[in-house]
N, C-alpha and C positions, 0 to 999 in steps of 0.2 A: 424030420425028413432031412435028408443031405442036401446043405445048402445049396450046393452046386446044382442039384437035381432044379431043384425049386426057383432056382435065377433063370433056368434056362426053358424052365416049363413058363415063369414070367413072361421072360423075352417072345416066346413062340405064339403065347396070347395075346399080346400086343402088337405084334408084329402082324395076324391075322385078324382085328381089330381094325387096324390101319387098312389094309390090303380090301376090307371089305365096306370100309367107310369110302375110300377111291372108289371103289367099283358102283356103290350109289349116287354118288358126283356124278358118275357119266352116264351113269343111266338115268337118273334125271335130266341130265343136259340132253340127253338124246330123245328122251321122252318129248320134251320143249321142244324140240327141234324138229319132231313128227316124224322119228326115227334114225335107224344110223346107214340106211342104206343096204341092208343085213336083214337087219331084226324085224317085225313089226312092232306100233306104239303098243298093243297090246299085251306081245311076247316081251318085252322091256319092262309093263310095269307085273309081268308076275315075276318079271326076275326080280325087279327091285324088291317086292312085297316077301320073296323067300329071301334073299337079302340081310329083309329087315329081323328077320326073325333069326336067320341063321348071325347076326349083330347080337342080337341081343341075349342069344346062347354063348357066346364067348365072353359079351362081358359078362356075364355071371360067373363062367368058370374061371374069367381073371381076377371076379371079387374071390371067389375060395381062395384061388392061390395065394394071395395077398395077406387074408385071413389068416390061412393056416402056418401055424406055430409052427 
């Protein structure tokens, strides 16, 4: 694969990695906090729970990346 292709598919996975490891900081925090003003505690924790899933889809496809030769 073009290396260039594959630093940048890197970069894109980690970078949305990050962005979604943030987003369950504060929806924790706001969970703990009995909401954000906004959301209900309830509507907070299916966010976090899809979140957590949609987490742990990315790093998997950043383990392939990484993987692949």
């Amino acid at each position: 694969m073009n290396k260039e292709i594959k630093e940048r598919a890197r970069h894109k996975a980690f970078a949305k990695i990050s962005f979604i490891e943030l987003e369950n900081k504060t929806y924790k925090r706001d969970i703990k906090a009995g909401g954000d003003g906004r959301l209900s505690v309830d509507l907070l924790k299916t966010c976090l729970r899809s979140n957590e899933r949609e987490l742990l889809t990315w790093q998997y496809i950043a383990k392939l990346i990484e993987i692949d030769e």
